[in-house]
N, C-alpha and C positions, 0 to 999 in steps of 0.2 A: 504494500500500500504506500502512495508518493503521498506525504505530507502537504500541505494547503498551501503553506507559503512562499516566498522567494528564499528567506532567510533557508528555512528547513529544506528546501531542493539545492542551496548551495551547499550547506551544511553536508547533504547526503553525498554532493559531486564533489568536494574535499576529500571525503574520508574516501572515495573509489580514487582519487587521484593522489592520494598518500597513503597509498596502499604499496609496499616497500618495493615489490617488482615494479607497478607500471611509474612510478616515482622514479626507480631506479634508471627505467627506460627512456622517461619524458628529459629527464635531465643529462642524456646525453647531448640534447640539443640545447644550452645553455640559453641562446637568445630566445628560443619558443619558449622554452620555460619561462624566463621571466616576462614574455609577452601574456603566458597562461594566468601567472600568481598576479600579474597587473591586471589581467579582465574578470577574475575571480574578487579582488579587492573591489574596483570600481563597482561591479555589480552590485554588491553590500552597502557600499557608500553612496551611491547616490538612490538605494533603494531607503536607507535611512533617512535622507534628506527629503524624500520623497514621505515619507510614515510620519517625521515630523509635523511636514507642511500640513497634511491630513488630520491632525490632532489638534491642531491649533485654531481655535474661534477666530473664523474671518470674520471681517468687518464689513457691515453688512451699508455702512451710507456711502455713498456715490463715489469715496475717493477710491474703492475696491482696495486689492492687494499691492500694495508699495510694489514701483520697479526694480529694484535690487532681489525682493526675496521673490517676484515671480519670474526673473530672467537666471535666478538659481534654479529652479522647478523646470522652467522649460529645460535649460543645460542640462538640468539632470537626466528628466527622459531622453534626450538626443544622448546624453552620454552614457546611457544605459543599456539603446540600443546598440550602439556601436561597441560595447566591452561585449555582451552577447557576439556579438557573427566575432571578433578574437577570441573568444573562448572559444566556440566552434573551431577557428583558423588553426590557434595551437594546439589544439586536440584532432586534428586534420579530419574531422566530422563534415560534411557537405550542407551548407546553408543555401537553403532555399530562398530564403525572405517571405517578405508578407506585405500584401499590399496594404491592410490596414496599420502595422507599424511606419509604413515607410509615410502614409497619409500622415501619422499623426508628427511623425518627421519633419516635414511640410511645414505642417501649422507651429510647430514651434520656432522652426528658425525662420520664415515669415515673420511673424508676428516682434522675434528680435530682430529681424531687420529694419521695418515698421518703426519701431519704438527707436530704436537707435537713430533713424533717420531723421524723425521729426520730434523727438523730443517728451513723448507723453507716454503713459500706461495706456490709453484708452484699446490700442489694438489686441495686449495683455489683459485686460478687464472684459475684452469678448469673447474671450478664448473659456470656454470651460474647464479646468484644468481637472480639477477631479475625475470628472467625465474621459478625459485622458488620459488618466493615472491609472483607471481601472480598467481601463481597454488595454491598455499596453501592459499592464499585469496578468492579465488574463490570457494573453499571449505568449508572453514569455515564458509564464508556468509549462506552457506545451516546450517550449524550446527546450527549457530545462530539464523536461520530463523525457524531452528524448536523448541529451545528453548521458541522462540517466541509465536509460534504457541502452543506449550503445553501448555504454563504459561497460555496463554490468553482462550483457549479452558477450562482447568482447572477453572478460574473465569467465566466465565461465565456457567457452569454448576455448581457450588456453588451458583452462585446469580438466576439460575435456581430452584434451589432447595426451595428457600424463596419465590418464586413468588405468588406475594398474601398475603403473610405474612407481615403486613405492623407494626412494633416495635412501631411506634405512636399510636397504635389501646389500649397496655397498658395506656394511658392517656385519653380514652374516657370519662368517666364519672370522670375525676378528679377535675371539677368545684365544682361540687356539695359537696364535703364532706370540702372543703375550705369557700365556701359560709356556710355554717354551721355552721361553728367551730368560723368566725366572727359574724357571729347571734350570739353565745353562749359569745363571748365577751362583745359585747355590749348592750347587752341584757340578766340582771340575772336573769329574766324570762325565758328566751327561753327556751323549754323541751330542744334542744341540747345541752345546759350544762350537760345532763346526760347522752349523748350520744358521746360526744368528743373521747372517748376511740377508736369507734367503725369509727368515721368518719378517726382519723388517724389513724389505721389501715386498714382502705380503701385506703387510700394517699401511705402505705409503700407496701401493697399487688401488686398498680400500679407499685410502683417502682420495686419491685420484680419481678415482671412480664417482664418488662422491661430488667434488669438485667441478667434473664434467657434468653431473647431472644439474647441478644449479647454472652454469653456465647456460647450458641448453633451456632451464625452463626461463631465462631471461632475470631469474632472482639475484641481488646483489652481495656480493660477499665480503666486502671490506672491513665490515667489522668483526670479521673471522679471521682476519689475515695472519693477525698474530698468532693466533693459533692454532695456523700451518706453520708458520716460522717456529715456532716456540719446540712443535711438536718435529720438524723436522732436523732439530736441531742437539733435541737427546736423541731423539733414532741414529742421528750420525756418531756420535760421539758413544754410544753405547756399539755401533758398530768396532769402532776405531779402540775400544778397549778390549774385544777379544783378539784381534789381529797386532796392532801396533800402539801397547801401553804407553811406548814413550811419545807418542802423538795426541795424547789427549790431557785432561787436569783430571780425569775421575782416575782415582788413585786405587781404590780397592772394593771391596764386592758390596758395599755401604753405598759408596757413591754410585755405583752403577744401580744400585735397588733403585736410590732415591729419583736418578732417572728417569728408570722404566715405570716408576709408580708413576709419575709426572706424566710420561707420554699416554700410559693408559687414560688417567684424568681427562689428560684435553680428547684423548678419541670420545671416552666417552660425553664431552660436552659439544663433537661433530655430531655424535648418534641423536644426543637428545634434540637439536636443532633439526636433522634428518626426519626425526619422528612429529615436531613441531608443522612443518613443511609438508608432510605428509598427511596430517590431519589437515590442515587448511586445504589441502588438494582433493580432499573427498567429499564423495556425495554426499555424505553424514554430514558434514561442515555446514555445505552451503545452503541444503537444506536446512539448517536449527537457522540460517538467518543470516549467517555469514555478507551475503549479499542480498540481500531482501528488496 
């Protein structure tokens, strides 16, 4: 169900536009972006200046509505409509137009031509402005409603597309080459002391795997960085202490625990994000409302 107002259909097309993938997406194009977060603003603002003007007891004797605060009202709607077809633009959505916005277009910047030319409110005091505040609301509610309806259509046939693809599936078998690689610690017997090489590169091929999947689904991963760096960086150095002691600082089977506890931690804080990612990507999600 779309909410009644301008405020609450912008409200709804923020939260679909900062939603961490297509955010992630919109802002490779840096100037569209801030063409988008400027026609997202203005709509607000001059939808506000507009609700003010509406609230306020006009004065009903002949001098009508002062020139200053009806040549704000008329600006507004003219600027209102035009932040609308940029929103559209930087959301590359196809704007149709509308013959009664574009009318009401018209009559406002007429009307400040008028006044500007000769001096008076009277062409501003013929103008019904209310009467054009509600028409042009009632319009743009559909505009916004289909914005709506694209973004939201748009994600769910992207989260369409992974169905079944579950990112946590890279973590299946990541038990096993951890449990190993502590066998090979505390135990200088264990054959996997000659096998460490192979069991972390089983641990990073997961992560890889991983990694590729969020690439693909267009999701951002920057605030994970570190901990690929973090995690790739005891797997090294836990390699380099079974093969060549003198090339690393971890000194004895303490430091190498303390390590591989480390790298398990951060895999398991890729898993839990995996499993996060996963949930938002199901049917179950988006049904409870996800995107409603």
């Amino acid at each position: 169900m779309i909410n009644n107002t301008l405020y609450e259909r912008m409200s709804k097309i923020r939260d679909l536009i900062n939603m961490p993938r297509r955010q992630h997406v919109l802002m490779q194009d840096l100037p569209m972006w801030r063409i988008l977060c400027d026609s997202m603003d203005a709509i607000q603002d001059t939808e506000k200046v507009l609700e003010d003007f509406l609230k306020e007891d006009v004065d009903d004797s002949d001098a009508g509505i002062g020139i200053s605060p009806a040549f704000d009202i008329l600006d507004s709607l003219v600027a209102q409509q035009s932040a609308v077809v940029e929103l559209y633009k930087a959301l590359a959505i196809p704007y149709s137009g509308d013959s009664s916005l574009e009318k009401i277009r018209q009559i406002c910047i007429e009307a400040m031509d008028k006044v500007t030319d000769i001096g008076n409110t009277k062409p501003i005091n013929s103008v019904d402005i209310p009467e054009l505040i509600a028409i042009q609301r009632s319009i743009l509610r559909k505009f916004l409603n289909n914005v709506i309806k694209t973004l939201t259509k748009e994600e769910m046939t992207h989260r369409e597309k992974f169905k079944g693809r579950r990112l946590s599936s890279a973590f299946g078998f990541i038990t096993y080459p951890f449990e190993k690689i502590f066998d090979a610690i505390f135990s200088e017997n264990s054959p996997h002391a000659l096998l460490v090489d192979a069991h972390v590169d089983q641990i990073l091929r997961s992560v890889g795997e991983f990694k590729a999947g969020l690439e693909e689904r267009e999701e951002p991963y920057d605030n994970i960085s570190d901990i690929y760096e973090n995690l790739d960086y005891s797997l090294q150095h836990i390699k380099t202490y079974f093969h060549e002691k003198k090339e690393t600082h971890l000194h004895n089977k303490k430091d190498v625990y303390i390590f591989a506890y480390f790298a398990r931690r951060q895999v398991r804080e890729l898993e839990y994000i995996a499993q996060e990612k996963d949930n938002e990507y199901s049917e179950k999600y988006i049904s409870r409302g996800g995107l409603s």
